[in-house]
MITOR-693811 format. One record per residue: residue in one letter; z, y, x of N, C-alpha, C in turn. Coordinates in steps of 0.001 Angstrom, whole numbers, padded with zeros to 6 digits, always signed. Atoms other than C-alpha are relative to their C-alpha. Example, Ala and Ser with C-alpha at 12.3 -4.5 7.8 and 13.67 -1.06 7.14 Angstrom:
! MITOR-693811
a+000000-001190+000890+007800-004500+012300+000000+001200+000900 s-000060-001190-000820+007140-001060+013670+000730+001090-000770 
! end
This chain:
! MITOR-693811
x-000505+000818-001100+041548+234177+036354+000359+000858+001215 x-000339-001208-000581+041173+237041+038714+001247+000636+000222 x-001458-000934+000322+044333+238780+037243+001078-000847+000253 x-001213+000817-000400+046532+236007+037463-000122-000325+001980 x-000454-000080-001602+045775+235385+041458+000419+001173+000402 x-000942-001751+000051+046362+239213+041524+001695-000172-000058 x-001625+000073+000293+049719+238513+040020+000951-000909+000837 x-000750+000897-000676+050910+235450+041901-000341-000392+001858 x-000211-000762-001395+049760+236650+045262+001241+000569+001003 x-001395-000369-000742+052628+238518+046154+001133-000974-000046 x-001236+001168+000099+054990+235504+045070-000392-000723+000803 x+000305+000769-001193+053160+233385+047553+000151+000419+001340 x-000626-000689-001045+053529+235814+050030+001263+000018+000510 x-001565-000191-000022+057316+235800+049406+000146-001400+000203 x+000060+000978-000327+057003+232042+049481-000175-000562+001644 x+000699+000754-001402+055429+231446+053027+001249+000696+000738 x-001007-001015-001303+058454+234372+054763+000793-001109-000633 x-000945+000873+000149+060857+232056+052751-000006-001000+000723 x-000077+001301-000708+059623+228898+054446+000886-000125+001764 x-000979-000018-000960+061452+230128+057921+001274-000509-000155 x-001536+000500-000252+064652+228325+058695+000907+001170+000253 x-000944-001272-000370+067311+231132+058252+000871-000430+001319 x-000649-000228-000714+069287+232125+061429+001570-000215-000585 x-001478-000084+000302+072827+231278+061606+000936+000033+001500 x-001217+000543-001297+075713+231649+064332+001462+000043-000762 x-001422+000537-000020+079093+230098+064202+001177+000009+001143 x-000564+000602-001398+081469+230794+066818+001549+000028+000066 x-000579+001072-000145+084405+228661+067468+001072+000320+001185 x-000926-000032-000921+087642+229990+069022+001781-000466-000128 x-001287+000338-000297+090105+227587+069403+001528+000636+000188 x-001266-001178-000976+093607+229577+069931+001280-001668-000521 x-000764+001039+000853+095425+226079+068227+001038-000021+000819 x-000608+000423-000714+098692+225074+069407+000098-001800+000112 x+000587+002292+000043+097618+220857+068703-000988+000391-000938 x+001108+000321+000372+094615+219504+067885+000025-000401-001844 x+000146+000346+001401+093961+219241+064198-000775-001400-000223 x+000771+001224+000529+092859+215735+063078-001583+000368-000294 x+001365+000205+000374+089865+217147+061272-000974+001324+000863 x+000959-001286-000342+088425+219836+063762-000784-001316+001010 x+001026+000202-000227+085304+218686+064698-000711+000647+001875 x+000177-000563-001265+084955+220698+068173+000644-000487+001366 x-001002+000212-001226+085348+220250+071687+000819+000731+000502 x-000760-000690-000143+088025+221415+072007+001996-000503+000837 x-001334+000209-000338+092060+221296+073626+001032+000649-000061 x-001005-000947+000315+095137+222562+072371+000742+000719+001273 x-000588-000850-000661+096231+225316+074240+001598-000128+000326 x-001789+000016+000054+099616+225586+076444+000371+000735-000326 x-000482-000964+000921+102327+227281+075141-000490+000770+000464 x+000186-001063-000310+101943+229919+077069-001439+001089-000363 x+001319-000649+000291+098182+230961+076220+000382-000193-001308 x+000316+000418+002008+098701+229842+071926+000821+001682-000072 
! end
């Protein structure tokens, strides 16, 4: 019994760092010249001059 907590030790270990919510960034630069129906952001189509 011994040998097997031996063995599945380190997989629990690897288990508990897994349980963190991975890091993510997304970032979100508009340059559009009109608004796309499906973009999701706050966002405003740029005048001509800046697109």
């Amino acid at each position: 019994m011994s040998r097997i907590l031996r063995t599945i030790s380190p997989w629990l270990a690897a288990l508990t760092v897994l349980k963190t919510p991975p890091l993510a960034l997304y970032a979100h630069f508009p340059w559009c010249v009109r608004k796309c129906p499906y973009c999701d952001f706050n966002s405003y189509a740029a005048r001509e001059r800046f697109a």
